[in-house]
FIBA-583468 format. One line per 3 residues: number of its first residue (from 1); their letters; for each residue x, y, z of C-alpha. Coordinates in Angstrom, 3 decimals, decimal comma, always signed. Last residue first. Example, Ala and Ser with C-alpha at 12.3 -4.5 7.8 and 13.67 -1.06 7.14 Angstrom:
<nodes>
2) SA) +13,670 -1,060 +7,140  +12,300 -4,500 +7,800
</nodes>
This chain:
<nodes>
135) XXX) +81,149 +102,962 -6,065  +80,275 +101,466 -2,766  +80,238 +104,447 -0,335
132) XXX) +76,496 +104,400 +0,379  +76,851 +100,521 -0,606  +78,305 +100,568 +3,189
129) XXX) +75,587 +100,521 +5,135  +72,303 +101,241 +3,118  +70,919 +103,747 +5,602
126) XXX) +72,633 +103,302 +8,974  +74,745 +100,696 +9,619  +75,550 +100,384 +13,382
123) XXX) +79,400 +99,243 +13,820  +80,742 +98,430 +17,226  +85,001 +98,380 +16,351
120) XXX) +87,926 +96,114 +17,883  +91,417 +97,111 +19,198  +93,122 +93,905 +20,958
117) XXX) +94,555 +94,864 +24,788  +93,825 +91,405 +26,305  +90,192 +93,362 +28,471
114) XXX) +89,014 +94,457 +24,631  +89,678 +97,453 +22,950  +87,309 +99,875 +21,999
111) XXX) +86,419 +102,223 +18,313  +82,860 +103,075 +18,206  +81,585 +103,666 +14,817
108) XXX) +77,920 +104,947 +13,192  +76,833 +104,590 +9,878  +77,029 +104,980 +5,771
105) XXX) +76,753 +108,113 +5,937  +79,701 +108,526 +8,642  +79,220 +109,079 +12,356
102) XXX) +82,139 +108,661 +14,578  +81,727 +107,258 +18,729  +84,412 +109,534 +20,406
99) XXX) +87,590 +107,882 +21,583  +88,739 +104,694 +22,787  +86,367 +102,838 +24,539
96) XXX) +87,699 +100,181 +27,072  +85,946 +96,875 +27,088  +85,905 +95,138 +30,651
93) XXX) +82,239 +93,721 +30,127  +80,383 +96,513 +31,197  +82,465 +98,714 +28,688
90) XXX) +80,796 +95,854 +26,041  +77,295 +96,159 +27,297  +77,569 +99,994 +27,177
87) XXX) +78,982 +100,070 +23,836  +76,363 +98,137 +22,472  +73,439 +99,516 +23,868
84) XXX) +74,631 +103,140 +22,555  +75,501 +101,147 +19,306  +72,276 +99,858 +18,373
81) XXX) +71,829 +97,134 +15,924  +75,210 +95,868 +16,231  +77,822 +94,830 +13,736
78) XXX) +81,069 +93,588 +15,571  +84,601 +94,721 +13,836  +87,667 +92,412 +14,894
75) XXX) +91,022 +93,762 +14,540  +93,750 +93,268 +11,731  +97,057 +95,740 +11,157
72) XXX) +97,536 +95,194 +14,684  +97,892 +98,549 +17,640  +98,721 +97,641 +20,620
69) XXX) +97,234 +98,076 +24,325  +99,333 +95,410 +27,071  +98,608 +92,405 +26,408
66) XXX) +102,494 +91,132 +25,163  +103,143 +88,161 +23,426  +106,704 +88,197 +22,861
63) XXX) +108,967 +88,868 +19,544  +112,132 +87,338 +18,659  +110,871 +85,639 +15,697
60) XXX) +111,343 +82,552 +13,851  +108,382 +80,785 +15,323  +105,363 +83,296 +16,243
57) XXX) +104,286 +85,462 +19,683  +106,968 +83,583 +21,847  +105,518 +83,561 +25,141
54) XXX) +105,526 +86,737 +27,110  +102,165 +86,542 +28,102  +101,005 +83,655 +27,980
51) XXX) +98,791 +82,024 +25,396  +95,533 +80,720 +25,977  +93,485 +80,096 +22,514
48) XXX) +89,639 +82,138 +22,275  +88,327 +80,606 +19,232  +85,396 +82,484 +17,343
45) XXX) +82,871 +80,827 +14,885  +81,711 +82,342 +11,827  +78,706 +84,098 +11,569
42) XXX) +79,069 +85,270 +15,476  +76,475 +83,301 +17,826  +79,159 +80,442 +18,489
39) XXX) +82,327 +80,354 +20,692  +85,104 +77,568 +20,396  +87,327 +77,689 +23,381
36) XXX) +91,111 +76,767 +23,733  +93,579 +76,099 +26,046  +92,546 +72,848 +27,993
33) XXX) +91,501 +70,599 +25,054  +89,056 +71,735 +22,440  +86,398 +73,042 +24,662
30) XXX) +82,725 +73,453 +23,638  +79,478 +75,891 +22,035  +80,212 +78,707 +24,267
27) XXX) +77,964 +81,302 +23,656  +78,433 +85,023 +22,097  +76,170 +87,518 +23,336
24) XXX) +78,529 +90,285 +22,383  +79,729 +91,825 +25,429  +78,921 +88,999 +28,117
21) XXX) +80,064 +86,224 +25,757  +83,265 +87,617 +24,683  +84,116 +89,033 +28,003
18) XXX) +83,167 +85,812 +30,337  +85,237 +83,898 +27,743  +88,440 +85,548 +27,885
15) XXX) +88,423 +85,657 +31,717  +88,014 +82,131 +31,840  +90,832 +81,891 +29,023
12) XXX) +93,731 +84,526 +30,360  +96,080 +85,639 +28,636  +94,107 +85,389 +25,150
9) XXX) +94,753 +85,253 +21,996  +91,916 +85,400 +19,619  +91,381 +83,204 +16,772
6) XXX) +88,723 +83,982 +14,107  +87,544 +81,420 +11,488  +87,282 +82,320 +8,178
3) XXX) +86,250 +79,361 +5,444  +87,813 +79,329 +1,909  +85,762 +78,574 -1,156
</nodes>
């Protein structure tokens, strides 16, 4: 069996880490070297990795990092027990909320993106989360 872990680019580390911990009551658990941060309190663990902006985003290709707001085929959804709380914690933070929160049967969605630009949903199950849908 394969292990996740999440890695997050950020512009900006310190900055990186007071988001992620203030909006989701992640902790820092240590520092592996100067550019990256292991965070814990998440099922799997989360690395925040400095990268500047305009640094070459992969090798092979032409494009930059860039922070301002895009749109990736992969995001990071965050399970909460109350959205309202949630949302205000993370817009507290330096989250932006994008929209309407959406109600579905199976719960409740806020769509936001974080201070580096990177979309990411709250999610409050309601009911028997997703089974409801589950065929």
């Amino acid at each position: 069996m394969s292990t996740p872990l999440i890695n997050v680019d950020v512009d900006d580390l310190e900055r990186g880490v007071q988001f992620y911990t203030r909006a989701f009551g992640l902790r820092t658990a240590r520092r592996l070297g100067k550019n990256v941060v292991e965070l814990l309190g998440a099922p799997t663990p989360i690395y925040l990795i400095e990268k500047a902006e305009g640094s070459v985003a992969a090798t092979g290709l032409s494009q930059r990092r860039d922070y301002a707001r895009h749109w990736t085929p992969v995001h990071l959804d965050f399970v909460v027990h109350d959205i309202g709380a949630a949302i205000t914690r993370a817009q507290e933070a330096g989250a932006r909320i994008e929209g309407q929160v959406r109600t579905a049967n199976w719960g409740h969605i806020a769509h936001l993106s974080d201070p580096f630009a990177h979309g990411l949903c709250l999610i409050q199950f309601l009911g028997r989360g997703y089974d409801e849908i589950a065929e």
